[in-house]
N, CA, C and O atoms as CSV, one atom per row, in Angstrom:
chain,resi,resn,atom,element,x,y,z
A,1,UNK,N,N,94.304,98.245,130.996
A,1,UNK,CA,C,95.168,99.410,131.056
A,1,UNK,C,C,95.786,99.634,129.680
A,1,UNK,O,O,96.538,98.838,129.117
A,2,UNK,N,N,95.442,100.634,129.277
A,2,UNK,CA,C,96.682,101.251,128.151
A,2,UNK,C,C,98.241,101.194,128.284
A,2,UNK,O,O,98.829,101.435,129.338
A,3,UNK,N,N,98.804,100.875,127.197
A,3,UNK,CA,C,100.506,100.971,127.578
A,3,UNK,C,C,100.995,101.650,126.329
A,3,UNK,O,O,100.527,101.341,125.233
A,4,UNK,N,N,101.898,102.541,126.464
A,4,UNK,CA,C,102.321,103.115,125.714
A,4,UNK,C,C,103.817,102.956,125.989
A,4,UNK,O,O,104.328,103.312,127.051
A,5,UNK,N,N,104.497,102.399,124.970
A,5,UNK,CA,C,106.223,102.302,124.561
A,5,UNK,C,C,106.644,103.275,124.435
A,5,UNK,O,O,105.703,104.067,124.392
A,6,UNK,N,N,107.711,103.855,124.323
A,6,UNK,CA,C,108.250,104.946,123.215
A,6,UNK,C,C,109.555,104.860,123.083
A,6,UNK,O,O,110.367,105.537,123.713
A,7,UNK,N,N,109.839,103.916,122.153
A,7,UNK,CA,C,111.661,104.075,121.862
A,7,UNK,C,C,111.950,104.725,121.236
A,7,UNK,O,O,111.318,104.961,120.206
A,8,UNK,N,N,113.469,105.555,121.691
A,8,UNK,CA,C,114.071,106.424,121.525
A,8,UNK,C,C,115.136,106.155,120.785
A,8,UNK,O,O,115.350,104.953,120.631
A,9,UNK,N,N,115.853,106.872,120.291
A,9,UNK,CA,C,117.370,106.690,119.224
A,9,UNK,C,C,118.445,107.701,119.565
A,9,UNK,O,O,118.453,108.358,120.607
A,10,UNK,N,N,119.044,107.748,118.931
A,10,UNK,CA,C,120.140,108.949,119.510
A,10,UNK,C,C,119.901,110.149,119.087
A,10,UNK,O,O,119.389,110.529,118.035
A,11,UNK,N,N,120.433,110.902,120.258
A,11,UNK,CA,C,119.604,112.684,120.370
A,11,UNK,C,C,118.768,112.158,121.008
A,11,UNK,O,O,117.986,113.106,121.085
A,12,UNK,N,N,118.232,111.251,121.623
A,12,UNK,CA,C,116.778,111.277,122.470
A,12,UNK,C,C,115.667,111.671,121.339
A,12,UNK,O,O,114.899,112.590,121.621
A,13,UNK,N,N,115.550,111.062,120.152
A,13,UNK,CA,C,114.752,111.335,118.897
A,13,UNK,C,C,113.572,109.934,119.216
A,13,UNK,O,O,113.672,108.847,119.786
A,14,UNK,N,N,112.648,110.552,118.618
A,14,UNK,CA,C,111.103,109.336,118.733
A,14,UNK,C,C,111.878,108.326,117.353
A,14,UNK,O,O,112.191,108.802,116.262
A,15,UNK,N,N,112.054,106.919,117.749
A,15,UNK,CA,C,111.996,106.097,116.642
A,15,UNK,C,C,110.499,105.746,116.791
A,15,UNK,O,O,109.706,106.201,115.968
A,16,UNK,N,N,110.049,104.910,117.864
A,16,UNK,CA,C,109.001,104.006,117.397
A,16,UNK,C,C,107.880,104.229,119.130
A,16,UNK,O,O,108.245,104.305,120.303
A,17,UNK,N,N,106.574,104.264,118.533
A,17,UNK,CA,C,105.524,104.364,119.597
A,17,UNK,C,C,104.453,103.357,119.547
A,17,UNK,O,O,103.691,103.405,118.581
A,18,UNK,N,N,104.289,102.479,120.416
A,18,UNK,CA,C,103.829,101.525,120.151
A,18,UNK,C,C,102.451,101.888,121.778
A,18,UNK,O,O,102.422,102.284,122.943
A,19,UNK,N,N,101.611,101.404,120.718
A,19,UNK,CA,C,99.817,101.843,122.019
A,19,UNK,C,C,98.989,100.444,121.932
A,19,UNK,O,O,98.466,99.915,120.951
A,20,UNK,N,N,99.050,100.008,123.340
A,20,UNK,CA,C,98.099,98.978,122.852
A,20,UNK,C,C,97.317,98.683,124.583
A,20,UNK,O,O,97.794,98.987,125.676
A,21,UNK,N,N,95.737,97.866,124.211
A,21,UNK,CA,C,95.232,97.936,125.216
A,21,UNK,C,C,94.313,98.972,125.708
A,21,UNK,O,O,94.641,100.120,125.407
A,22,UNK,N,N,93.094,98.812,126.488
A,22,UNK,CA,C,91.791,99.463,126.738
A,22,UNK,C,C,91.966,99.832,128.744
A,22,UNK,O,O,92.517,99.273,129.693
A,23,UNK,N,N,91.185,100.993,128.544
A,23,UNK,CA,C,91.634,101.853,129.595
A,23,UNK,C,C,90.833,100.706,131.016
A,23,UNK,O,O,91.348,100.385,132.087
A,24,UNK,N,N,89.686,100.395,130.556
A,24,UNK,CA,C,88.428,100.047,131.609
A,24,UNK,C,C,88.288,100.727,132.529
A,24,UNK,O,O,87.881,100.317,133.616
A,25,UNK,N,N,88.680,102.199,132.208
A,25,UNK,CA,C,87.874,103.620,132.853
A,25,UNK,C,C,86.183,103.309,132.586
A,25,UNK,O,O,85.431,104.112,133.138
A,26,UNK,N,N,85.682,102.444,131.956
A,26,UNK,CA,C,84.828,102.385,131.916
A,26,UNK,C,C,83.749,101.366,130.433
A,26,UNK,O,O,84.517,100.779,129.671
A,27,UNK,N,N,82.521,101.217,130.144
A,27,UNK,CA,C,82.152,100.260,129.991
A,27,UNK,C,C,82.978,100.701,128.409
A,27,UNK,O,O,83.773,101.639,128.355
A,28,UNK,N,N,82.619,99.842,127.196
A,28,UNK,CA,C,83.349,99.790,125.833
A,28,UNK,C,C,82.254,101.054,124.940
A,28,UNK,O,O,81.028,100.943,124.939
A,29,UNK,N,N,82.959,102.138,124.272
A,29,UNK,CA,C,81.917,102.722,123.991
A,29,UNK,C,C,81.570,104.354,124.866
A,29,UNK,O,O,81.261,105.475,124.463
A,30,UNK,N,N,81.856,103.659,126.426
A,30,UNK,CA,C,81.937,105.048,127.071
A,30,UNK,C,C,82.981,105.350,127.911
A,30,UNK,O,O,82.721,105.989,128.930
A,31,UNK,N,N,84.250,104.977,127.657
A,31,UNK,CA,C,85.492,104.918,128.239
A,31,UNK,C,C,86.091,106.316,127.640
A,31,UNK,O,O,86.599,106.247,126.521
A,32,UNK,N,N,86.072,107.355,128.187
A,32,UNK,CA,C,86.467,108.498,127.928
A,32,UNK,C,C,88.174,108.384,127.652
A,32,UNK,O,O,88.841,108.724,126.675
A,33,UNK,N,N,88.621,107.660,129.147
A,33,UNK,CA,C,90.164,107.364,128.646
A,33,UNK,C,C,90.813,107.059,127.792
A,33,UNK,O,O,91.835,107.640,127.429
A,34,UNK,N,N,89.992,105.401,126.983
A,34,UNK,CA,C,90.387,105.462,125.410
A,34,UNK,C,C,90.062,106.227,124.336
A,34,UNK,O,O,90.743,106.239,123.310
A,35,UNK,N,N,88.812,107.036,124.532
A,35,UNK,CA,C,88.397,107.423,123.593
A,35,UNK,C,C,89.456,108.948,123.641
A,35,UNK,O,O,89.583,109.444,122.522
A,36,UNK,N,N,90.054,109.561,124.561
A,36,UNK,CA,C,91.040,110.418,124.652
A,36,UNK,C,C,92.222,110.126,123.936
A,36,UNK,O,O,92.728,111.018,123.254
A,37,UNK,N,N,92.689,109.104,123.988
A,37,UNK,CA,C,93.801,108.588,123.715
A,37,UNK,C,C,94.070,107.731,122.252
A,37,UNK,O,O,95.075,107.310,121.679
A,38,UNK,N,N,92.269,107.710,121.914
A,38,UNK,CA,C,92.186,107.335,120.456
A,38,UNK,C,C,92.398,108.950,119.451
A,38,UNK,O,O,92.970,109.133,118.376
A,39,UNK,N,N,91.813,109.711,120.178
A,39,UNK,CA,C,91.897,111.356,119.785
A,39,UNK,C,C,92.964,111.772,119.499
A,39,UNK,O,O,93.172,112.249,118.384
A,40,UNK,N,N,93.794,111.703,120.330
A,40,UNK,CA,C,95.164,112.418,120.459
A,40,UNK,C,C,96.159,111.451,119.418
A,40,UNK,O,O,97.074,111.978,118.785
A,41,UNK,N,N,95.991,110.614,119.364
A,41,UNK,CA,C,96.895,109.545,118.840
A,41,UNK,C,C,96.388,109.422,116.839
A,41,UNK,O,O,97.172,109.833,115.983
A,42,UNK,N,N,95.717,109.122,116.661
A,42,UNK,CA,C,94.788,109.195,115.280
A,42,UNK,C,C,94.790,110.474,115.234
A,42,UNK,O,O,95.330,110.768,114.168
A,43,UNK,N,N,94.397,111.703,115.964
A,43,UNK,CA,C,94.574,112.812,115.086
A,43,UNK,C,C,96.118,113.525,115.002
A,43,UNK,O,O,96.212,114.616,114.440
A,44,UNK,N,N,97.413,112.825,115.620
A,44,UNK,CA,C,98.390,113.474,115.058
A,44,UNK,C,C,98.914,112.525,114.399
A,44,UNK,O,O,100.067,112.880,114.151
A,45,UNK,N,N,98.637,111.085,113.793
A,45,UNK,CA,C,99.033,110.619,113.099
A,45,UNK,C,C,98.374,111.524,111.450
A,45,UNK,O,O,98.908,112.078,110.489
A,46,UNK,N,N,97.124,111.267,111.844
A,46,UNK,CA,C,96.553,111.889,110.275
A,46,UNK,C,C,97.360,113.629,110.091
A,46,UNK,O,O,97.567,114.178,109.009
A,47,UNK,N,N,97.684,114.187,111.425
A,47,UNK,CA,C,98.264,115.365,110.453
A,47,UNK,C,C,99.775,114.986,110.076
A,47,UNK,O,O,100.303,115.456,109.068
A,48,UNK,N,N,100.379,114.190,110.861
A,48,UNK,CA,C,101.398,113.837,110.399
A,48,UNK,C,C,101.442,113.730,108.498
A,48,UNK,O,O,102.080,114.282,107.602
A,49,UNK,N,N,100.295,112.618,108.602
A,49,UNK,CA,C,100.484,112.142,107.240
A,49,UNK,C,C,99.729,113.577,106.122
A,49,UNK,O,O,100.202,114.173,105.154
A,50,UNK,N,N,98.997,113.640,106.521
A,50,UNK,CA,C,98.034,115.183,106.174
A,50,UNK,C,C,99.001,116.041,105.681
A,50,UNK,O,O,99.284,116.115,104.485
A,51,UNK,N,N,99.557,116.739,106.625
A,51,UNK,CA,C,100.168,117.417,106.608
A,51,UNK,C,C,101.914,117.858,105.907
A,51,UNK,O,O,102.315,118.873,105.336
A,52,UNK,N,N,102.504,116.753,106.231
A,52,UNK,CA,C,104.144,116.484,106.261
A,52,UNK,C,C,104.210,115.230,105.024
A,52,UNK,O,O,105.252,114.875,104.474
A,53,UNK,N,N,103.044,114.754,104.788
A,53,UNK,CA,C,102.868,113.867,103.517
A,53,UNK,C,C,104.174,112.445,103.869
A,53,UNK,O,O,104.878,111.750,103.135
A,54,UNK,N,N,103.930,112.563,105.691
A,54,UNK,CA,C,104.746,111.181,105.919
A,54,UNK,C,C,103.974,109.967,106.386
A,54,UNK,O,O,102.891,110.253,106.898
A,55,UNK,N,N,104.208,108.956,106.343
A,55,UNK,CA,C,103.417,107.738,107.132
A,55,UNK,C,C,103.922,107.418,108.022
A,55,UNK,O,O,104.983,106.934,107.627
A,56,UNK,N,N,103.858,107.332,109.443
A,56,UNK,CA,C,104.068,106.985,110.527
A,56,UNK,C,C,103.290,105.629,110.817
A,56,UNK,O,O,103.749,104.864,111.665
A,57,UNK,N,N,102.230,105.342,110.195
A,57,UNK,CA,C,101.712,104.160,111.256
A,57,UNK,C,C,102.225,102.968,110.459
A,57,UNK,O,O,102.175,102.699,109.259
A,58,UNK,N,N,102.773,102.291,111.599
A,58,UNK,CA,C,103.290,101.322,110.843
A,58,UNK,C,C,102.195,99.776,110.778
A,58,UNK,O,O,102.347,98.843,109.989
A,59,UNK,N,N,100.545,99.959,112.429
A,59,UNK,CA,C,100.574,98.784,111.804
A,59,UNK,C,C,99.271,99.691,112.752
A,59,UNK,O,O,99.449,100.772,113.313
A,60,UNK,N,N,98.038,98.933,112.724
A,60,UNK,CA,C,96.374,99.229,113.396
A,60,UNK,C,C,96.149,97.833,113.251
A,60,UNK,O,O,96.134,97.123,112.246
A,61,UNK,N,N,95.878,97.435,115.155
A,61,UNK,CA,C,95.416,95.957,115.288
A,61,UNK,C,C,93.893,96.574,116.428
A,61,UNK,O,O,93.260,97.518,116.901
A,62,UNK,N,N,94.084,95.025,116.285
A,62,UNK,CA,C,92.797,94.556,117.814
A,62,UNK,C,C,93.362,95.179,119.124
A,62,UNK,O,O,94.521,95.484,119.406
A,63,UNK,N,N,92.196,95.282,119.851
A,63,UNK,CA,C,92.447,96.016,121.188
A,63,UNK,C,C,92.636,96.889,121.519
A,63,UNK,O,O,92.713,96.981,122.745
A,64,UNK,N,N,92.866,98.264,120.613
A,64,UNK,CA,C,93.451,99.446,120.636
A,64,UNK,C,C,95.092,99.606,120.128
A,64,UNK,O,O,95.668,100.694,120.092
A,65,UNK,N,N,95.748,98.237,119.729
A,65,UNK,CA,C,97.125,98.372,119.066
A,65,UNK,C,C,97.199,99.564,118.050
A,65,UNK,O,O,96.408,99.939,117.185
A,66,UNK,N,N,98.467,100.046,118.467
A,66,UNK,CA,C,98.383,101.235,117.245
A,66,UNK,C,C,100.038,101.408,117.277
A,66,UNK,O,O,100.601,101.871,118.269
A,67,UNK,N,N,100.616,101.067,116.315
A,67,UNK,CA,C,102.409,101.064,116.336
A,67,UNK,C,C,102.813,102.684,115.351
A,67,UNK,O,O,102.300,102.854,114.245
A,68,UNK,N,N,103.467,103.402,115.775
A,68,UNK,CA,C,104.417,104.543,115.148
A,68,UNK,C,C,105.480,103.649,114.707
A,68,UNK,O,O,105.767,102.486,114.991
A,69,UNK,N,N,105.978,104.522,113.936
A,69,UNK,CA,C,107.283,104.194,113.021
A,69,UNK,C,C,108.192,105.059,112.615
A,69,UNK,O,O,108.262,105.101,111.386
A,70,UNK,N,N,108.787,105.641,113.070
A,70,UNK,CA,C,109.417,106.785,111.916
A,70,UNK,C,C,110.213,106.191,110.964
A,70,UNK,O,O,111.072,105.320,111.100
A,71,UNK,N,N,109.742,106.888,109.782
A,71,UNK,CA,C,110.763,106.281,108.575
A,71,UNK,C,C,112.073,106.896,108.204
A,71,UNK,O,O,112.339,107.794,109.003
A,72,UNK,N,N,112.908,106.758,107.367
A,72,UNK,CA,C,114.061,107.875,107.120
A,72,UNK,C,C,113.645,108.358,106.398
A,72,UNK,O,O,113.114,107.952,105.364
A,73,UNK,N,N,113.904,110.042,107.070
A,73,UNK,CA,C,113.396,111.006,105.930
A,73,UNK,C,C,114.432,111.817,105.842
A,73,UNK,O,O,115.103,112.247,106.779
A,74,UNK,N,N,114.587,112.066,104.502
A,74,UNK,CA,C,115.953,113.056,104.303
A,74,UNK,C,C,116.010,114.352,104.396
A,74,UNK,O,O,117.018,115.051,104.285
A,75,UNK,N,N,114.753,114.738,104.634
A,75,UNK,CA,C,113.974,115.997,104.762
A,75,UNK,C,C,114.420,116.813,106.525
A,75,UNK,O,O,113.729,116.567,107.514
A,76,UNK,N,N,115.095,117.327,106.556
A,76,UNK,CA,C,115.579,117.785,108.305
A,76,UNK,C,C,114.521,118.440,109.009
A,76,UNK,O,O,114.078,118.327,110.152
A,77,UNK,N,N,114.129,119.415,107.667
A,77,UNK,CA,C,113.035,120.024,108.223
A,77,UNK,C,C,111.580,119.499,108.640
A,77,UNK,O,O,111.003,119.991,109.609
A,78,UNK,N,N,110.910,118.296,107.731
A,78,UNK,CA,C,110.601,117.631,107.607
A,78,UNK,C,C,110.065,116.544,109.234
A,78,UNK,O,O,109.072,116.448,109.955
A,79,UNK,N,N,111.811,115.759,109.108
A,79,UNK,CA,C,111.916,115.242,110.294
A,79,UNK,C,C,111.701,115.677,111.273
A,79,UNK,O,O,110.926,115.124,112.053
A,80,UNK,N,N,112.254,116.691,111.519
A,80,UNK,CA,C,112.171,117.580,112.942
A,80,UNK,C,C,110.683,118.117,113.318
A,80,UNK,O,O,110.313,118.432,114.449
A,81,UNK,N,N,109.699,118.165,111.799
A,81,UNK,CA,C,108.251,118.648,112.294
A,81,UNK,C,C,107.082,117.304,112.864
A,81,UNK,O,O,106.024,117.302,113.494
A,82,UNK,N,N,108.193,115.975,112.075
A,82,UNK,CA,C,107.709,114.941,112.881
A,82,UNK,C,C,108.125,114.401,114.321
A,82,UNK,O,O,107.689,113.442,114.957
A,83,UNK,N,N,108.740,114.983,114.511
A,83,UNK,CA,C,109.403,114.339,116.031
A,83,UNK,C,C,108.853,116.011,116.667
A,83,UNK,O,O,108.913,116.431,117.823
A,84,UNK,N,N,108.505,116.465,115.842
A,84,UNK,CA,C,107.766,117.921,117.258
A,84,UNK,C,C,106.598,117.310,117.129
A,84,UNK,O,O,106.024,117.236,118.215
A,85,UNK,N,N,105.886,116.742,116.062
A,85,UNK,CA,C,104.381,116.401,116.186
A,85,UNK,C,C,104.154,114.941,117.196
A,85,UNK,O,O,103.156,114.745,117.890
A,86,UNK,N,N,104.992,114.281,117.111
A,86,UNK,CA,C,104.885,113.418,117.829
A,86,UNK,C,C,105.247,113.673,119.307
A,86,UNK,O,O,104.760,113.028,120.235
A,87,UNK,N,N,106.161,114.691,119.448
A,87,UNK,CA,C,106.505,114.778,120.941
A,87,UNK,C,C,105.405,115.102,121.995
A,87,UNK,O,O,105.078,114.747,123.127
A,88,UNK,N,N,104.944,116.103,120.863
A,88,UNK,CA,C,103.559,117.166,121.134
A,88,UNK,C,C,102.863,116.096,121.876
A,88,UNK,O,O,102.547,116.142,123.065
A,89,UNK,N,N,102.551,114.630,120.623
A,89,UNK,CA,C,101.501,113.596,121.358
A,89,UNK,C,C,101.494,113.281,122.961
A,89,UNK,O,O,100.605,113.348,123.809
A,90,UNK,N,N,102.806,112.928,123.005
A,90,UNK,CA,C,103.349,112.446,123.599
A,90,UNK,C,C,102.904,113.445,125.268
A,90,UNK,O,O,102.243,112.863,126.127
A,91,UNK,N,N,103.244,114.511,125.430
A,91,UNK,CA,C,102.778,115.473,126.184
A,91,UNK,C,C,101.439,115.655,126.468
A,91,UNK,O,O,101.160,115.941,127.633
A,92,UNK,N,N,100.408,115.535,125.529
A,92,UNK,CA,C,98.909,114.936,126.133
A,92,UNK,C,C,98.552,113.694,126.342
A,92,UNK,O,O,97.505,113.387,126.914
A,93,UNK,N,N,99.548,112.729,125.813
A,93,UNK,CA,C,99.337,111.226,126.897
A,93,UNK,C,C,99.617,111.710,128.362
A,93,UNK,O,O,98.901,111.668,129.363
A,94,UNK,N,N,100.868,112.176,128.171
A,94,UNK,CA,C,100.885,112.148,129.707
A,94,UNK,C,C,100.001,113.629,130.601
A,94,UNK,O,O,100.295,113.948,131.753
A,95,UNK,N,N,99.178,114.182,129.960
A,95,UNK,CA,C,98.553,115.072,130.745
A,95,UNK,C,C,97.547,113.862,130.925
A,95,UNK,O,O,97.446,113.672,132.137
A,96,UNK,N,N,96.790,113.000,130.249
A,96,UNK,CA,C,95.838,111.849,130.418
A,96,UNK,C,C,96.655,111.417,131.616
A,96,UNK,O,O,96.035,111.743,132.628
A,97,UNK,N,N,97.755,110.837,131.903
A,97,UNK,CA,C,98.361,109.895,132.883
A,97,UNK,C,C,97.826,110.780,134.214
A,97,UNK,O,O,96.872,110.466,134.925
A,98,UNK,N,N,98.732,112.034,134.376
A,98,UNK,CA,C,98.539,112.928,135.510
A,98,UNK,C,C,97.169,112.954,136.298
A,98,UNK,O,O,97.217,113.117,137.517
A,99,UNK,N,N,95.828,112.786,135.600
A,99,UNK,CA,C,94.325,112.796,136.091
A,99,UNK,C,C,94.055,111.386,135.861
A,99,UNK,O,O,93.064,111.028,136.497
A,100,UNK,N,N,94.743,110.200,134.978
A,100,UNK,CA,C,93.970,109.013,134.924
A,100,UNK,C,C,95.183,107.732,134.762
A,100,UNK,O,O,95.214,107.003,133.771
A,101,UNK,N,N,96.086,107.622,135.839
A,101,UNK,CA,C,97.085,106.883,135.568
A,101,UNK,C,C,97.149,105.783,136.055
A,101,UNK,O,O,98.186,105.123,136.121
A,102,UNK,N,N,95.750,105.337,136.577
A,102,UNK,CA,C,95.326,104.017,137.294
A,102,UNK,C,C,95.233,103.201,135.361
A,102,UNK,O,O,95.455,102.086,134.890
A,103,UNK,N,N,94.917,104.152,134.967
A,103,UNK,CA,C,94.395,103.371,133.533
A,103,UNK,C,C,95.406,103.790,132.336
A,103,UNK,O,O,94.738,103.919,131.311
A,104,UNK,N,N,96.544,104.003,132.143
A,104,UNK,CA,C,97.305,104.475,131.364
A,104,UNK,C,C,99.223,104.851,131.884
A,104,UNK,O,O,99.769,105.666,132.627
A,105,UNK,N,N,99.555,104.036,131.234
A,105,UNK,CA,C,100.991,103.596,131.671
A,105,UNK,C,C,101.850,104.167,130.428
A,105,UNK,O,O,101.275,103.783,129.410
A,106,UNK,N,N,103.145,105.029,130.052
A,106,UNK,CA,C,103.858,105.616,129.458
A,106,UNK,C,C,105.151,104.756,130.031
A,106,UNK,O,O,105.260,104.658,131.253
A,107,UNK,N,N,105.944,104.251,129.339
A,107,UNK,CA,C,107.250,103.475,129.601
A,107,UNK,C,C,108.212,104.213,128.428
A,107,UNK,O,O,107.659,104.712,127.448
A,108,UNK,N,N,109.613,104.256,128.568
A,108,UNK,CA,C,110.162,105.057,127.222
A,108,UNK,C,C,111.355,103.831,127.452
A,108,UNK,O,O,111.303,103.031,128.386
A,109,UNK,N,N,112.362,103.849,126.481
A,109,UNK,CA,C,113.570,103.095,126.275
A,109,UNK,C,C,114.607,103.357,125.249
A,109,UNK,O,O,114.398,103.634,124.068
A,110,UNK,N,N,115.619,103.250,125.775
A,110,UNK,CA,C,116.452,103.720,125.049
A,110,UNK,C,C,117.150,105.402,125.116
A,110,UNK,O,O,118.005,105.748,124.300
């Protein structure tokens, strides 16, 4: 099962998103679930960074680990287009959960 963290800070702001773990929707390779969730996740990190010229990932391991980070940015405008890009993510994980939530778990804190 996939697990996805998401701690929060004050304002209910994204500090940190932490993904780790394989769906076993199916065999390695043809697991649509991870491979969804590798999509959504890798492609708003790269526009993050692409785009807003910020780094969010703080770390890419084994198993599907994949840690967010937000850094301090002094930038408001900035910030705020990272915590919409990330929220955004956040909203097609859980459209994944809604059709596939035997295999994908969203927990938040804080």
């Amino acid at each position: 099962m996939i697990q996805v963290l998401v701690r929060r800070g004050l304002n209910h702001t994204i500090d940190e998103i932490i993904i780790e773990g394989h769906a076993g929707y199916a065999d390695p390779g043809e697991d649509l679930v991870c491979a969804a969730v590798s999509a959504i996740t890798f492609g708003i990190a790269n526009a993050i960074e692409q785009l807003l010229k910020v780094d969010t990932v703080e770390e890419v391991g084994e198993s599907g680990f994949l840690h967010f980070k937000v850094p301090s940015i002094e930038n408001q405008e900035v910030y705020e287009k990272v915590q919409l890009l990330l929220s955004s993510m956040l909203i097609s994980l859980d459209t994944i959960v809604e059709s596939y939530g035997k295999y994908i778990r969203i927990k938040e804190v804080g």
